[in-house]
N, C-alpha and C positions, 0 to 999 in steps of 0.2 A: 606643736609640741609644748608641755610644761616647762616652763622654767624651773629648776627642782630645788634652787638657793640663791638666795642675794649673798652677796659678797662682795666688801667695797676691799678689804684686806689686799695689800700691792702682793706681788709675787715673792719677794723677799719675806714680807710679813709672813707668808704661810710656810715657807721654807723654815723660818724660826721657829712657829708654832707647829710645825706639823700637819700630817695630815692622815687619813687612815689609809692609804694607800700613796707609795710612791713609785712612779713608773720612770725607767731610766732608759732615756731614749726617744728622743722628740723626731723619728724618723717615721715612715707609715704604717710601722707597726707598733709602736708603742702609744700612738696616737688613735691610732684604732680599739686598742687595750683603755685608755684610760678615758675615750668615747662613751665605750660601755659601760666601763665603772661609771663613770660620770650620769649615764644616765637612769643605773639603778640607784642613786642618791647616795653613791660611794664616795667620800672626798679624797679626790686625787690633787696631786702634783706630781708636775711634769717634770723632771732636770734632763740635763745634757752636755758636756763639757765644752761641746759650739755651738753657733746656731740652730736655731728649728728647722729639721728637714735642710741641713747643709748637709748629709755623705750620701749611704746608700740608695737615700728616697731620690736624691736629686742627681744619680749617673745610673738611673733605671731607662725604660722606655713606655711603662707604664700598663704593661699587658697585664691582663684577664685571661687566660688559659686552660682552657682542656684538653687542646688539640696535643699537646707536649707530654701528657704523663700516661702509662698505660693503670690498666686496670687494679686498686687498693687506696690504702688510708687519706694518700696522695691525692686522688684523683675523686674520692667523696669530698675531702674537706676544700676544694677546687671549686665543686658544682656547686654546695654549700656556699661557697664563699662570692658565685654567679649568680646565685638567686638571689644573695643576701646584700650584694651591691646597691640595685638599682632603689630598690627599698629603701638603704641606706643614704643616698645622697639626693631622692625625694623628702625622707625629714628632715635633712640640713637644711637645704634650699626653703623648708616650710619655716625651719626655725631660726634659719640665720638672715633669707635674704635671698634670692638668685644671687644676687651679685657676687655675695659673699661663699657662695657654694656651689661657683657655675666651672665644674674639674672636667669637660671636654669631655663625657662619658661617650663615646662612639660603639654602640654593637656593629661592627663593621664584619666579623665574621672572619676568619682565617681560610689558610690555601696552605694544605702540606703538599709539597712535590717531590716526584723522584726524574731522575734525567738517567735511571741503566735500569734494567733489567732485575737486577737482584734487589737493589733499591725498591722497586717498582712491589714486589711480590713482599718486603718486608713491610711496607706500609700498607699492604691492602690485608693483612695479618693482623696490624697495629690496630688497623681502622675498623676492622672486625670485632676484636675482642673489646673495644670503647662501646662501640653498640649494643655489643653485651653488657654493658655495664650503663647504659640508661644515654648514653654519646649521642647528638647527634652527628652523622658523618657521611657525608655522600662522596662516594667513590665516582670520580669524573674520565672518562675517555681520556686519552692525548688530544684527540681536536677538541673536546672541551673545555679542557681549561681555557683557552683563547678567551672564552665568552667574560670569563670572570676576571682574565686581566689579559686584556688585548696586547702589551707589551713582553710578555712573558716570552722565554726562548719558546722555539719551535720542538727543544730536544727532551721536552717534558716527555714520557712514559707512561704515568700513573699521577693523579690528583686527587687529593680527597679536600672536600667543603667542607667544616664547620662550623655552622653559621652559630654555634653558641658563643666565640673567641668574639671578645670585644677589647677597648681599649681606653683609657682615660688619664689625664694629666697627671702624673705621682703627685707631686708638690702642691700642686691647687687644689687635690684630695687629702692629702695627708693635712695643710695647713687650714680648713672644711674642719678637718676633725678639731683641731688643738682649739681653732675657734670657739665650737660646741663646748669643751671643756671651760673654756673660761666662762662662756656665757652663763653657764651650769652653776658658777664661781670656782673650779676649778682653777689651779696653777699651773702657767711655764716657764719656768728658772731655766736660762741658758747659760753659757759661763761656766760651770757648775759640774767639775769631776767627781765620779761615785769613785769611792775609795775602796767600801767593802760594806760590813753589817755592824750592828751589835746586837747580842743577844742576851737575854735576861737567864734567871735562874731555870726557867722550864726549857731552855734550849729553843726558843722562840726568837723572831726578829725583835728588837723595839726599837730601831731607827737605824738609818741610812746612814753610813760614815761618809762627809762629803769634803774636797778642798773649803767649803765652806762652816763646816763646823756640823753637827749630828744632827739631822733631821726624825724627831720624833715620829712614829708611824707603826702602824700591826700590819703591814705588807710592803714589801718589794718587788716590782716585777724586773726581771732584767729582759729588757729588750735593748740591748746594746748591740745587736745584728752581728758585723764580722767580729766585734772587739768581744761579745758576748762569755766566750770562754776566759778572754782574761778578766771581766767580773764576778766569773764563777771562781775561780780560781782565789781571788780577793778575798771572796765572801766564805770561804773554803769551804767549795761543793763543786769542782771541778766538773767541767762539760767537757767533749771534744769538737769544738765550733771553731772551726777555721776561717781566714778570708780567704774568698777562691776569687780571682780579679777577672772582671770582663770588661771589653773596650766596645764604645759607641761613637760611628764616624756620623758625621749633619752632613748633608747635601744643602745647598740652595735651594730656593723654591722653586716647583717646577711646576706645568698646567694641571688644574684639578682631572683624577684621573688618570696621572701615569702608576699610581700604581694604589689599590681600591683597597685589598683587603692586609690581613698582618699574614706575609708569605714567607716559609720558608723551608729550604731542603731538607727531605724527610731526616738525613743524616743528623739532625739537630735534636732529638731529645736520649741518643747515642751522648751524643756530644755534653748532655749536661748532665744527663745520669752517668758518667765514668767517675771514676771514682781518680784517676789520673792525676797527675804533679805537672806533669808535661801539658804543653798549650795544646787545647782541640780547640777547633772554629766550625760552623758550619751557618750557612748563608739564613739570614734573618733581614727581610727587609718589608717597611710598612711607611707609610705615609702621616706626617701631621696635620692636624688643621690649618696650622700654615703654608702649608705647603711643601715642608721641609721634609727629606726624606731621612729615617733613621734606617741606618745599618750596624746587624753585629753578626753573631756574635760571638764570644771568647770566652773562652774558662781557661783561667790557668792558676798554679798554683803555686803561686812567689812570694808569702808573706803579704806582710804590707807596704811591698816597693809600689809605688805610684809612678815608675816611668811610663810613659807612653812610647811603646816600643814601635820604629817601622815594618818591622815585620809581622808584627799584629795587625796593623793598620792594612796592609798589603793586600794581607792573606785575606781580611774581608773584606775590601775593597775587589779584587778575583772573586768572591765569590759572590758579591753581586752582578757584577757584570754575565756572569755565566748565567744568574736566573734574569735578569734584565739587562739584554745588549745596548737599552734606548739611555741606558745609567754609565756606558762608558766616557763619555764626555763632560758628564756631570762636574759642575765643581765639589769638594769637600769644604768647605766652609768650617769647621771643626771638627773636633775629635775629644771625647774627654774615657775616665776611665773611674770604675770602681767595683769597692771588694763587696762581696755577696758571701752571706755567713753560709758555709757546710759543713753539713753532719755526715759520715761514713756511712748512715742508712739512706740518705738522702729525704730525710724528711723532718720534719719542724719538731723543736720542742714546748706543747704547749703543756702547763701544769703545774702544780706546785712539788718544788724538792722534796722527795722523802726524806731526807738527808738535813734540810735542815729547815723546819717548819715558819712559814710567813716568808721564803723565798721563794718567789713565781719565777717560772722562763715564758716566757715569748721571742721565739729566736729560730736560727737554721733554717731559716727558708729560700736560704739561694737567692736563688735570679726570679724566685714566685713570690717573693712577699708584696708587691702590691695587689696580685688576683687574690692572693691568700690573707690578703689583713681582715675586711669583712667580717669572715667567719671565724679568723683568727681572735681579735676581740672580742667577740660575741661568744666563744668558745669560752675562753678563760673564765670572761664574767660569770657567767655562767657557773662553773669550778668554783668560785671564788663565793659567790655567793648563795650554794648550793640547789642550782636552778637545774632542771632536768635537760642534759647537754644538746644541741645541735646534731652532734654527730659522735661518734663512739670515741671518746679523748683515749680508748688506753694505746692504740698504737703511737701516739706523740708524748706518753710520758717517759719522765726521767729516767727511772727503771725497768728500760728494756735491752734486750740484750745487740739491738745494734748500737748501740750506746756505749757495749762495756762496761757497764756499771755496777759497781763492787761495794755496795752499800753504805754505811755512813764513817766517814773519814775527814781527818781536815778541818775540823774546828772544836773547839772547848762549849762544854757549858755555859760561861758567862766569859763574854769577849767583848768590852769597852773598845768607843772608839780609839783611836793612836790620839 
């Protein structure tokens, strides 16, 4: 690939001068967003008020997903964002380096199960209407599943294959992207809280209000994930973006092979489409290249408390044993946790505010923004630079009515920074 600018300018230099685009959020979705810009010869900069890829990219577990959403906006800009992966980190690796862009991409292929009855008949429903929708999905016997994971309980009912469900490192992809950006000359300023906006006389952004002083620029994206709705709010264009927290327990490493694919109880895409305050869990268990086993997983919705609760831990701790009896003696080796931004529609906000022009969302993608960055980026770009989209953006914009959105409110004409 082209290198598209030199630039020897340090990262503070461009944060002074500006840039035409600044993306807030150096996690794997804002890194995905300013990728693309990046690569239409957009000048980005990156900020973030801590490290690159320190919150929600790095208490993920790094899924590619189809097998989880049923049929709409959700579930195109998924396959979208599956086709538009491998592509994607074949030009990194061309333009960066293997070394420098080697994120563990695994098509390993998923395993939805049920263990009752009613279980059983809802996901051969689920698994049904995916196929109508372009899914691949093979519905398995009970003696079959064994084949595809010979440890699996006996008291499986109903299986369906996926072999489109793949998996790859968050962090080694997300920090793949930020890479790209600099190379491009792009900036990433860490350290660096977004405060809000300013706006000029046409009710237009022209820079970033930052703990760092006003970042000149004719764009903002906000991908600030869970905290996302308090930089709407800031910028005054309110969103309804919540953190919804889920817990991730580590096994030790165990022999290649106790467990192949990304498996988990059908009761699990119940569990992340609820719209619920109260914790739901339902068993999610897959294998790392190292060996190590992740298990989750948890929605719950408590703010931004970071405890790590025992009874979180418990609950999926039971319910991996239940799909893997060969997992009850297993050590836990860790346990971490983190918040996933949600929308009340359950689906992402990609696009620019009507409300207040030169502010972008990239946000609300739960517990799917790393299947979802991809296309996520490539979306927006796209939007931003009047390119003919990927995929139909209007069910992820601002102004729809799972949003609530009551048109424009919440900021003045001209609004300097504090």
């Amino acid at each position: 690939m082209r290198v598209l600018r030199q630039d020897i300018r340090s990262d503070a230099q461009r944060e002074r001068e500006g840039a035409d685009v600044v993306v807030i959020g150096a996690g794997i979705i804002g890194a995905a967003c300013a990728e693309a810009l990046g690569r239409r010869g957009v000048g980005v900069l990156v900020v973030d008020r801590g490290p690159a890829v320190g919150e929600t990219t790095a208490r993920g577990e790094g899924n590619l997903l189809v097998s989880d959403k049923p049929p709409g906006p959700g579930l195109t800009l998924a396959q979208a964002s599956l086709r538009r992966w491998p592509a994607l980190l074949a030009a990194l690796r061309e333009e960066l380096g293997p070394g420098r862009a080697a994120c563990e991409y695994e098509p390993k292929g998923g395993l939805v199960v049920a263990t009752d009855e009613d279980a059983a008949a809802a996901l051969g429903a689920a698994a049904s209407a995916q196929r109508a929708a372009g899914i691949e999905a093979h519905g398995l016997a009970p003696g079959e599943a064994a084949a595809y994971e010979p440890h699996l309980t006996p008291d499986v009912r109903a299986a369906v294959h996926y072999p489109q469900d793949a998996q790859l490192h968050p962090v080694l992809a997300a920090t793949a992207l930020l890479a790209a950006v600099r190379a491009r000359g792009g900036g990433v300023r860490t350290g660096v809280r977004a405060l809000g906006v300013e706006t000029g006389a046409g009710g237009r952004v022209t820079a970033l209000c930052t703990s760092d002083g006003r970042v000149p620029c004719g764009a903002v994206v906000n991908a600030c994930g869970p905290w996302a709705g308090r930089f709407a709010e800031a910028a005054g264009a309110p969103l309804p973006v919540l953190p919804r927290r889920g817990t991730v327990l580590v096994t030790g490493p165990l022999p290649p092979g106790t467990v192949r694919h990304k498996v988990y109880d059908a009761g699990y895409a119940d569990a992340a489409g609820s719209g619920d305050v109260a914790l739901r869990t339902a068993a999610v268990i897959e294998a790392t290249p190292a060996g190590t086993v992740l298990i989750g997983s948890s929605r719950q919705r408590c703010g931004f408390d970071e405890t790590l609760r025992l009874e979180v831990m418990s609950a999926l701790a039971r319910g991996a044993v239940r799909l893997f009896p060969v997992l009850a003696d297993v050590p836990v080796v860790r346990a971490y946790g983190g918040f996933r931004p949600y929308t009340p529609d359950h689906l992402p906000v990609i696009g620019e505010d009507p409300r207040l022009p030169g502010l972008w969302h990239a946000t609300g993608h739960e517990g799917a923004g790393v299947g979802l960055a991809a296309a996520t980026g490539e979306l927006l770009a796209q939007l931003h630079t009047g390119e003919s989209p990927l995929t139909d953006p209007r069910p992820f914009r601002v102004a729809r009515p799972g949003l609530g959105f009551t048109g424009p409110t919440g900021f003045t004409k001209e609004n300097p920074c504090p």
